[in-house]
C-alpha positions in Angstrom: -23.3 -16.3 -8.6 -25.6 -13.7 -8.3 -24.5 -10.0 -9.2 -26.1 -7.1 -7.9 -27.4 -4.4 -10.5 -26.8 -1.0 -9.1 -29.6 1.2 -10.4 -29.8 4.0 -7.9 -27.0 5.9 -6.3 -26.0 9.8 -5.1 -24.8 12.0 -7.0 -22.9 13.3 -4.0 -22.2 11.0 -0.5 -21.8 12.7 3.1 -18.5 11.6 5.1 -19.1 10.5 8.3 -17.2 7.7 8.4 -13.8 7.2 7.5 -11.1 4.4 7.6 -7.7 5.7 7.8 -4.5 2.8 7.6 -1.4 3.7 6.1 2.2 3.5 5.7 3.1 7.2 4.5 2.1 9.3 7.0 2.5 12.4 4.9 0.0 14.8 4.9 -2.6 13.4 8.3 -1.7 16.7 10.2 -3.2 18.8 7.6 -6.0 16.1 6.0 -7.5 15.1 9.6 -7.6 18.8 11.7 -9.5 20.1 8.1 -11.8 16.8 7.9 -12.9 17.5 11.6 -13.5 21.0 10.7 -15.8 20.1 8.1 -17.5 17.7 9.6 -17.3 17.4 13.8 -19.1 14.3 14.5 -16.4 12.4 12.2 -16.1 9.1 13.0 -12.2 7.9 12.0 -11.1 4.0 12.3 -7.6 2.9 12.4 -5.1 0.6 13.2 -1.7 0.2 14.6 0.6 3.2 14.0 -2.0 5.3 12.4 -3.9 5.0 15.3 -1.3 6.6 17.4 -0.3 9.1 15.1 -4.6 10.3 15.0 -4.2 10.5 18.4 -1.8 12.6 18.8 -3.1 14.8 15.7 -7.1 14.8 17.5 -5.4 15.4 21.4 -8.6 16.0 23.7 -11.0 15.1 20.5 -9.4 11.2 19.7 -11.7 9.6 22.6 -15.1 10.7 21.1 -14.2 10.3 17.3 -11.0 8.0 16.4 -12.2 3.9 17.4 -9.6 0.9 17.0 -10.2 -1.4 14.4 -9.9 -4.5 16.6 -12.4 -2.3 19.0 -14.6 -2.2 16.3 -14.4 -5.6 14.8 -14.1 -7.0 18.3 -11.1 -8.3 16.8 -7.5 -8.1 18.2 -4.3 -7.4 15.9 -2.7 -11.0 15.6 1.1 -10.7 16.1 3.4 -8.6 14.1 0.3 -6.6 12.3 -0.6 -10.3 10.4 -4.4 -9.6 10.4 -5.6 -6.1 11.5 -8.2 -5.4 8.5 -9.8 -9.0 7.5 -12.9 -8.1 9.1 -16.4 -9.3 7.9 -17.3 -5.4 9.4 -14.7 -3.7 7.8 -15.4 -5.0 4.2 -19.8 -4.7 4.7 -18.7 -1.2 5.8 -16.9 -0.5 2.2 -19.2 -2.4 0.2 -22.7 -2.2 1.2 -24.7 0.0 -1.4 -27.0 2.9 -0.2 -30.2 1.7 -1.4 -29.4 -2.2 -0.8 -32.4 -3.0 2.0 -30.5 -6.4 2.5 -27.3 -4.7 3.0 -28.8 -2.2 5.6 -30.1 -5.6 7.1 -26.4 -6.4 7.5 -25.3 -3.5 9.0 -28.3 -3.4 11.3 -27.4 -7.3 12.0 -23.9 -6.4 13.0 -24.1 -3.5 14.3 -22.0 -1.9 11.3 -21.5 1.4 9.8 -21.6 2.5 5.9 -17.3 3.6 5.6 -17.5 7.0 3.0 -13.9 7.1 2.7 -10.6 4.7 2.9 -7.8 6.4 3.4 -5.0 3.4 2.8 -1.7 3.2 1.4 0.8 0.1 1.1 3.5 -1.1 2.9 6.9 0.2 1.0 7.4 -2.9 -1.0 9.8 -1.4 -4.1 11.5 0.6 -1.1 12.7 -2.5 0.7 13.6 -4.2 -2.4 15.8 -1.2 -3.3 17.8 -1.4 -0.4 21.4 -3.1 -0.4 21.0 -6.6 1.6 17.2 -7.1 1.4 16.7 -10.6 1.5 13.6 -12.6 0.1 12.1 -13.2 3.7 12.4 -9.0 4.4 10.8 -8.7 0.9 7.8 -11.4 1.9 7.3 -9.5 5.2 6.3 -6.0 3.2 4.0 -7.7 1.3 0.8 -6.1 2.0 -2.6 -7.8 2.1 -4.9 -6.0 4.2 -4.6 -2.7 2.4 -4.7 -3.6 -1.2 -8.2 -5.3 -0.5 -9.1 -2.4 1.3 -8.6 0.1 -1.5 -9.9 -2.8 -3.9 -13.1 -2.3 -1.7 -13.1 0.9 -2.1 -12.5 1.9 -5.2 -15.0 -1.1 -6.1 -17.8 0.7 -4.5 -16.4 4.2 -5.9 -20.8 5.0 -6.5 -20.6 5.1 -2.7 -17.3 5.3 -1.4 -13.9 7.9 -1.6 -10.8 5.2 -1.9 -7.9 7.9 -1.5 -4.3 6.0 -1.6 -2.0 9.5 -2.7 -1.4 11.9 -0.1 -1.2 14.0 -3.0 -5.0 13.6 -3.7 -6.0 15.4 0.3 -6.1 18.9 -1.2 -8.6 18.5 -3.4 -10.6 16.0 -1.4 -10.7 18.9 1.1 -11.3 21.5 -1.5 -14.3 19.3 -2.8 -15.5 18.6 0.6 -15.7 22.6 2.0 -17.6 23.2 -1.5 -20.0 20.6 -1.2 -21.5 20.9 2.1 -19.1 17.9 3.7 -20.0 15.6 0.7 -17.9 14.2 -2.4 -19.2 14.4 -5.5 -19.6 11.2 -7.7 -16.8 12.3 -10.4 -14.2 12.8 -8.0 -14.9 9.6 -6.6 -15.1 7.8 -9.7 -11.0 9.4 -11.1 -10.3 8.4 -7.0 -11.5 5.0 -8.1 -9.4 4.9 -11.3 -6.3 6.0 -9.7 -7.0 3.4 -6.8 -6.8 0.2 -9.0 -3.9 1.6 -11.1 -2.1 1.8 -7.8 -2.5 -1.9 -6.6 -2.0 -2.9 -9.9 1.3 -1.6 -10.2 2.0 -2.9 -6.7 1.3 -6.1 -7.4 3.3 -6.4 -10.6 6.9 -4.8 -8.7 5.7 -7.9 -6.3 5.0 -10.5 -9.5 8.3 -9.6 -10.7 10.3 -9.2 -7.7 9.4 -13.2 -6.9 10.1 -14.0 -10.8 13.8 -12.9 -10.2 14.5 -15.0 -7.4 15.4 -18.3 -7.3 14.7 -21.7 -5.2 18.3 -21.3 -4.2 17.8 -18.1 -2.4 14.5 -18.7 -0.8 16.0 -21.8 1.1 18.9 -19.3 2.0 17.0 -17.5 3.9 15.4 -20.3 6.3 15.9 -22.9 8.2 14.6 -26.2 6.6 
């Protein structure tokens, strides 16, 4: 396998496009009206409930800037939110490297667009489990899978991209934005990065051992076999 050597990359990246998926919904009313402000010919992707709630957030403004994923992708949401994400354009969009001429090839090819920023947070896996009478099949079904490899992609690419997984974090994403001309600079998207892989690292270990309490006994309880 081949690994690319990065030599080359900007100090400070422009967003124009973003990716916006998540679970907590804290914080979009204030994050997307100031992210429009600083930059009106924002592009925004999104899926499922996000999508609905940007629309209501943008009003008169969602047709021109806010896109579907599976609009996007060309792909529709399988049932039940299974697959929204998985997307060949989704992950060249969070990957490709500025000053890659093959990966602008790619996104020439498939008609693709660089992502600057992933806004993504996980389904509430440690909430479920918390709650009295959660069984094992509830637990599976907040398993997230599209979103962890979203903000893996992300913060992967953090000498390109923003991965931003705490509502916490919008304020001074903002803050940086307005003082930087609508661009991030490389070392808040480098502690972004940091904080990114910390977070699906803890979510995957409540997950690891979640499913090393449990036994064979109660997965068969919960299905029919």
């Amino acid at each position: 396998m081949t690994i690319n050597v990065v030599e080359r990359i900007d100090a400070s990246v422009e967003v124009r496009q973003v990716l916006i998926s998540v679970s907590d919904k804290r914080g979009l009313d204030e994050l997307v009206p100031e992210l429009v402000g600083i930059n009106p010919g924002l592009r925004i992707f999104s899926t499922g409930g996000t999508f609905s709630h940007l629309e209501k957030i943008l009003g008169a403004s969602a047709g021109r800037m806010l896109t579907q994923v599976s609009d996007y992708t060309g792909q529709p949401e399988t049932q039940g939110g299974l697959v929204k994400t998985l997307d060949f354009k989704i992950y060249l969009g969070l990957l490709t490297e500025t000053y890659n001429e093959a990966h602008r090839a790619d996104l020439r090819r498939t008609q693709s667009v660089p992502i600057d920023m992933a806004v993504v947070n996980l389904y509430p896996f440690r909430e479920t489990i918390a709650r009295a009478g959660t069984t094992l099949e509830h637990a599976r079904g907040n398993i997230d899978i599209g979103g962890p490899c979203m903000i893996r992609a992300a913060a992967k690419n953090f000498i390109r991209v923003a991965p931003v997984v705490d509502p916490a974090d919008y304020p001074s994403v903002l803050s940086e934005l307005k003082a930087n001309g609508g661009k991030l600079p490389l070392a808040l998207r480098f502690r972004l990065a940091q904080k990114a892989f910390a977070h699906t690292a803890e979510y995957d270990r409540t997950i690891a051992d979640y499913l090393g309490g449990q036994t064979v006994a109660e997965v068969r309880a919960c299905y029919r076999l």
